[in-house]
FITI-570245 format. One record per residue (C-alpha): residue in one letter; x, y, z. Coordinates in Angstrom, 3 decimals, decimal comma. Layout:
BEGIN
<rec dofi="A" east="X" north="Y" up="Z"/>
...
//
This chain:
BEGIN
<rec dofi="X" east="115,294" north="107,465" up="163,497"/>
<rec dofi="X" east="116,092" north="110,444" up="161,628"/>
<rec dofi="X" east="119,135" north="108,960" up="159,424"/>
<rec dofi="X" east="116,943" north="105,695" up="158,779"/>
<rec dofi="X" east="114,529" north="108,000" up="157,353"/>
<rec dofi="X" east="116,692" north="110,076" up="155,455"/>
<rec dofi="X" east="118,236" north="106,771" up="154,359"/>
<rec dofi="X" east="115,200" north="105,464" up="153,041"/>
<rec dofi="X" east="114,042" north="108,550" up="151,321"/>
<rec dofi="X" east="117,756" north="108,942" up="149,567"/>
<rec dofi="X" east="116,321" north="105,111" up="148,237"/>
<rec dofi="X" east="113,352" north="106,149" up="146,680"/>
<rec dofi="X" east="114,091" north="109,315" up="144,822"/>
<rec dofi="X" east="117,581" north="108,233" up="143,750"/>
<rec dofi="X" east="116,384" north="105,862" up="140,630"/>
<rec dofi="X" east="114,283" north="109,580" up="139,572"/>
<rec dofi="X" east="117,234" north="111,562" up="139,879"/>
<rec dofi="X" east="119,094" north="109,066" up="137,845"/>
<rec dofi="X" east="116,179" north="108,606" up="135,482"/>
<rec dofi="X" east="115,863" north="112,101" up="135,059"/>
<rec dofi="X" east="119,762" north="112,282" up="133,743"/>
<rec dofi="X" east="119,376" north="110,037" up="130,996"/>
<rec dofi="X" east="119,178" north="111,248" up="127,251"/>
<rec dofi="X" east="116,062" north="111,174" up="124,992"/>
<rec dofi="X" east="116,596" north="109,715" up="122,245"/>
<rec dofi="X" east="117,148" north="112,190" up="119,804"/>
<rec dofi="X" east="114,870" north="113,116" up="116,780"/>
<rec dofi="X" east="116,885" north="110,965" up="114,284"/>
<rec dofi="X" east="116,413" north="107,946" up="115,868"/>
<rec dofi="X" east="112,316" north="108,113" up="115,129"/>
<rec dofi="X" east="110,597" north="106,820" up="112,443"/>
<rec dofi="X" east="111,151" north="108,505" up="109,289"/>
<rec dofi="X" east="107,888" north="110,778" up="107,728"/>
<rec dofi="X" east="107,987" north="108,889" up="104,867"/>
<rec dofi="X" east="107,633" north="105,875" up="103,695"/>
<rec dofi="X" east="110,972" north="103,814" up="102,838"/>
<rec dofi="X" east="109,531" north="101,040" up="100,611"/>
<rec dofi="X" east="107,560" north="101,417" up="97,308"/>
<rec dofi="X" east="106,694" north="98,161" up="94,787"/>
<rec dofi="X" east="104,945" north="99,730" up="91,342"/>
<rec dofi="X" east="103,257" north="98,561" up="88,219"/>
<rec dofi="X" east="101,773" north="100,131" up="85,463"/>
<rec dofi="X" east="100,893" north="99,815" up="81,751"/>
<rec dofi="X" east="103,944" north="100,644" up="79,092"/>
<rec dofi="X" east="104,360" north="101,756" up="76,014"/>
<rec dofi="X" east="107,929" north="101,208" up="74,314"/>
<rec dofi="X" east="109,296" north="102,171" up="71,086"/>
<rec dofi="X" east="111,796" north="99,358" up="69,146"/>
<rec dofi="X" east="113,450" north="101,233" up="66,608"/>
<rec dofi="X" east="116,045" north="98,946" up="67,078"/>
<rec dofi="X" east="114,151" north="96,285" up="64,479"/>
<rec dofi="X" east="113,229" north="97,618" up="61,245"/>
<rec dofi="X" east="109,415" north="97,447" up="60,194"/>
<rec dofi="X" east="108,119" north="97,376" up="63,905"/>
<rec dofi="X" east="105,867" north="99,685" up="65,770"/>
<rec dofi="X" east="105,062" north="100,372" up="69,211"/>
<rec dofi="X" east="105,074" north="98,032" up="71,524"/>
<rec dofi="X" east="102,677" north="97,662" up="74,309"/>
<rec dofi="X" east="103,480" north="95,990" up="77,999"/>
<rec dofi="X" east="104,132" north="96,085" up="81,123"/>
<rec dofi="X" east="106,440" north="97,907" up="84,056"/>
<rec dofi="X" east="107,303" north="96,761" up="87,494"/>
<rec dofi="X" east="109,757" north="97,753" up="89,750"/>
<rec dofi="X" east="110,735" north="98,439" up="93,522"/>
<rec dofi="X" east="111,931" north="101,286" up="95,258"/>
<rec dofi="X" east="114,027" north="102,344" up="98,804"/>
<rec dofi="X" east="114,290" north="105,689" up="99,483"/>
<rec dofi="X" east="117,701" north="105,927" up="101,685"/>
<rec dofi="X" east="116,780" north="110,159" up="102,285"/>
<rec dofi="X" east="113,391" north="111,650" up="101,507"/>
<rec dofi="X" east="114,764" north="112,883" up="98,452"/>
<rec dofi="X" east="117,016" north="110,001" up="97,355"/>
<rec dofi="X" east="117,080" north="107,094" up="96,804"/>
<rec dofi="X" east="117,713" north="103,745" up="94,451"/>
<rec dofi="X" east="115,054" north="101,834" up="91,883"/>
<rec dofi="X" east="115,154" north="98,617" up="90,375"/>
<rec dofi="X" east="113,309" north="98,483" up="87,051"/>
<rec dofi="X" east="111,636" north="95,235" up="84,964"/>
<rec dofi="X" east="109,788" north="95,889" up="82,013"/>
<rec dofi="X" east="108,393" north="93,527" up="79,524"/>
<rec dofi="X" east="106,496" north="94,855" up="76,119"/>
<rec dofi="X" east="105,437" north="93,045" up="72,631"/>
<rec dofi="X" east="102,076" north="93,028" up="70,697"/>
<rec dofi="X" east="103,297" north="95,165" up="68,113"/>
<rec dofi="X" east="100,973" north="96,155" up="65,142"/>
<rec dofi="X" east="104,353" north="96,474" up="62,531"/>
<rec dofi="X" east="105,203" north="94,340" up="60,076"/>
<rec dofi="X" east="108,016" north="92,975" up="62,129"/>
<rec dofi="X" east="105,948" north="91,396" up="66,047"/>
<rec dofi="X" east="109,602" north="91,812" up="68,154"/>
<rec dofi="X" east="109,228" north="91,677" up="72,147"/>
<rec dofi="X" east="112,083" north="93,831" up="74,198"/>
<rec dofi="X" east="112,505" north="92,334" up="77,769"/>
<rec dofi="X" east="114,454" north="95,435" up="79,727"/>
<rec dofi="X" east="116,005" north="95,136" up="83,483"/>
<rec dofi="X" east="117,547" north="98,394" up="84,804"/>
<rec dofi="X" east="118,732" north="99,781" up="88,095"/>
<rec dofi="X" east="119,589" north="103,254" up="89,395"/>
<rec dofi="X" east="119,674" north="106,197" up="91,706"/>
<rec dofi="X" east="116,432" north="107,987" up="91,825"/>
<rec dofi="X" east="115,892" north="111,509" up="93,334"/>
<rec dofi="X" east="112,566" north="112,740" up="94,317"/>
<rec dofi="X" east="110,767" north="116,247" up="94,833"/>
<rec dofi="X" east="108,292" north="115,750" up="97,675"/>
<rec dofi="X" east="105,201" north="117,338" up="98,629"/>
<rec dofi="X" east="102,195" north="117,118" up="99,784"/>
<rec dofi="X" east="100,313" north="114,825" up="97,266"/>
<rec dofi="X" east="102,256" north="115,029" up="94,674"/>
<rec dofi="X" east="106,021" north="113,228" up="94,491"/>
<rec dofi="X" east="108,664" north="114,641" up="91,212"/>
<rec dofi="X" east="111,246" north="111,967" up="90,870"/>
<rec dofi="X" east="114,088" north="111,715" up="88,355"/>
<rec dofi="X" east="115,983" north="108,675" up="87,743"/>
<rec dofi="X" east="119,456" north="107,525" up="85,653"/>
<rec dofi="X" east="119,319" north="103,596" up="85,612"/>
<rec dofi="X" east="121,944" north="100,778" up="83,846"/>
<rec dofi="X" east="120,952" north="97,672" up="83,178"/>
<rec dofi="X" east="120,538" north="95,889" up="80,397"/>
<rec dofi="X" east="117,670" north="95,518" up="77,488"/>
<rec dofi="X" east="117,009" north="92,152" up="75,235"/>
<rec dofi="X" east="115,157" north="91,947" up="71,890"/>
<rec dofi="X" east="113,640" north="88,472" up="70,744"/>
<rec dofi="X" east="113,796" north="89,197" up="66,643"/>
<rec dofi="X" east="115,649" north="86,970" up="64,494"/>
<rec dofi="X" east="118,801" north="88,325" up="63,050"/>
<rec dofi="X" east="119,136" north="91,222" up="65,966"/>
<rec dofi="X" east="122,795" north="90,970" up="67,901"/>
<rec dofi="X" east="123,712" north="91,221" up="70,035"/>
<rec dofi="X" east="120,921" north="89,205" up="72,539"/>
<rec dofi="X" east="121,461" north="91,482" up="75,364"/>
<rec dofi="X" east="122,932" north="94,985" up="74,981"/>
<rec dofi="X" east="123,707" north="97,312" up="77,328"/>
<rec dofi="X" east="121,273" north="99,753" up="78,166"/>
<rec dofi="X" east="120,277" north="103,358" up="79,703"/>
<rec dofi="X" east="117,630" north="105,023" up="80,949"/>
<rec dofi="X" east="116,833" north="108,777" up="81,740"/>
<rec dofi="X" east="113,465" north="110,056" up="83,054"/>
<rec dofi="X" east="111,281" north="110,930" up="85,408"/>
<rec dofi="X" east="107,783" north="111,217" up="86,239"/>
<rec dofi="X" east="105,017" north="112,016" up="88,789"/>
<rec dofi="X" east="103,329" north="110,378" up="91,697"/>
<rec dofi="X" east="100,348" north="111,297" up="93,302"/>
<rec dofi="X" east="99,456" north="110,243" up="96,561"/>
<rec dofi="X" east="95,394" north="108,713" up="96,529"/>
<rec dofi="X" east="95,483" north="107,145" up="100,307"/>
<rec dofi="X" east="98,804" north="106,990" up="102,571"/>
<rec dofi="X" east="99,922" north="103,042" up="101,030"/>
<rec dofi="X" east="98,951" north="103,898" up="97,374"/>
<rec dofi="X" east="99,249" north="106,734" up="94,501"/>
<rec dofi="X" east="99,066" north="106,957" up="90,708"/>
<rec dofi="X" east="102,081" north="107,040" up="88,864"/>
<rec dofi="X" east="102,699" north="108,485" up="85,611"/>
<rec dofi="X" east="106,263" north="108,088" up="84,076"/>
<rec dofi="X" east="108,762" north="108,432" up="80,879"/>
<rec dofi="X" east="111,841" north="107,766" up="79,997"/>
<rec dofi="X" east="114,784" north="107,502" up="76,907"/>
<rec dofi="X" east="115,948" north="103,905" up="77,007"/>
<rec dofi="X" east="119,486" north="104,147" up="74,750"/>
<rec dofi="X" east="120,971" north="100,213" up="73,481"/>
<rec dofi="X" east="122,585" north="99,057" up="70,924"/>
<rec dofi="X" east="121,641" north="96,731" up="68,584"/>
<rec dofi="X" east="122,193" north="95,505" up="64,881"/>
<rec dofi="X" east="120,499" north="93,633" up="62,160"/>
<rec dofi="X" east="123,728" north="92,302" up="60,594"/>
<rec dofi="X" east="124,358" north="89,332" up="62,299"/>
<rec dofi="X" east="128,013" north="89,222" up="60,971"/>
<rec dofi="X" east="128,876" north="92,120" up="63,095"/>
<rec dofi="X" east="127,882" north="90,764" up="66,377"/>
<rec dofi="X" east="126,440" north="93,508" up="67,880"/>
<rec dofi="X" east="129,582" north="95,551" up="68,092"/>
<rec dofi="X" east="127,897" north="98,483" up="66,598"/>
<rec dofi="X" east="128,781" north="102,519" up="67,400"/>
<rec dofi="X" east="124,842" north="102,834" up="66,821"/>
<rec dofi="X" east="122,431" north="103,574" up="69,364"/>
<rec dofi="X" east="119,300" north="103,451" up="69,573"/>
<rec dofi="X" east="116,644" north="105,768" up="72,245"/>
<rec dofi="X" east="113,442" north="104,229" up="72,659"/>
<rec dofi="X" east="111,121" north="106,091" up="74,498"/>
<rec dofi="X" east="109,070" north="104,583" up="77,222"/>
<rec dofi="X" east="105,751" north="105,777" up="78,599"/>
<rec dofi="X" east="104,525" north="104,024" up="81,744"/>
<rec dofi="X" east="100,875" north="104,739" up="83,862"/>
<rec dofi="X" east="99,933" north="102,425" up="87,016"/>
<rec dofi="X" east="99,907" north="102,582" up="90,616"/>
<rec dofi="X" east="102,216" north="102,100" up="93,832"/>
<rec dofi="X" east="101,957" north="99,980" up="96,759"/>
<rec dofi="X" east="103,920" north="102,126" up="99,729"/>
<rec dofi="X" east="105,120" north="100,510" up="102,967"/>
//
């Protein structure tokens, strides 16, 4: 009676033993703090002294974000602007991706970004129709709820471009047009 007994007890505490022996998973495996996602829009304001006789030009940002660390990670960058008030009306269409590194804390978010793309003017006589492009900047995010925050943001956008259409863009000439961008950010 004794062994039966001892038998059956071995039965019911060996699974605890055994589930006692396993690992927890360890800290790395949880969620991160942070969000990983971010989608943003916002008002811009673009220079385009690429084409002579224009002014500022007025549009819009959007881009997305995944943040790979808490302080790193990559951006993708659309921006469309036009309704100048120069004598020359050109629109610059720019598309631009990057690493971006951030500054967290508590509500407030530092981030710097370097992003390549590329940047297109519509204005007769400019060449080439897409240059290369680069931008350098940074800005500020603040965090109003945990899914959204206002973002204020600049940046140097450096292309090339020409108004002698019998050089075909292949000008050592650059040109930095500064950006300006305020909106908001959807985190998730």
């Amino acid at each position: 009676m004794k062994g039966k007994l001892l038998l059956v007890a071995v039965a019911l505490f060996l699974p605890l033993s055994i589930h006692g022996q396993v690992a927890k998973p360890a800290a790395a495996d949880a969620a991160p703090d942070f969000n990983r996602y971010e989608l943003y829009a916002a008002f811009a304001y673009s220079g385009a002294n690429q084409v002579k006789g224009s002014s500022a030009l007025i549009g819009v940002n959007v881009g997305a974000q995944a943040k790979l660390k808490k302080w790193f990670g990559a951006n993708v960058d659309f921006g469309q602007y036009g309704n100048s008030s120069g004598v020359a009306q050109p629109t610059v269409t720019s598309f631009l991706a990057g690493p971006e590194f951030y500054i967290p804390a508590d509500n407030l978010t530092g981030f710097f970004h370097v992003l390549f793309g590329g940047e297109h003017t519509s204005y007769p006589g400019e060449k080439p129709g897409v240059a290369y492009a680069y931008a350098v900047g940074g800005g500020f995010e603040y965090a109003v709820s945990r899914r959204f925050s206002a973002r204020v943001a600049g940046d140097g956008i450096v292309a090339s471009f020409v108004d002698d259409p019998a050089n075909q863009g292949f000008s050592p000439h650059s040109h930095v047009n500064p950006r300006a961008t305020l909106g908001v950010s959807y985190r998730f």
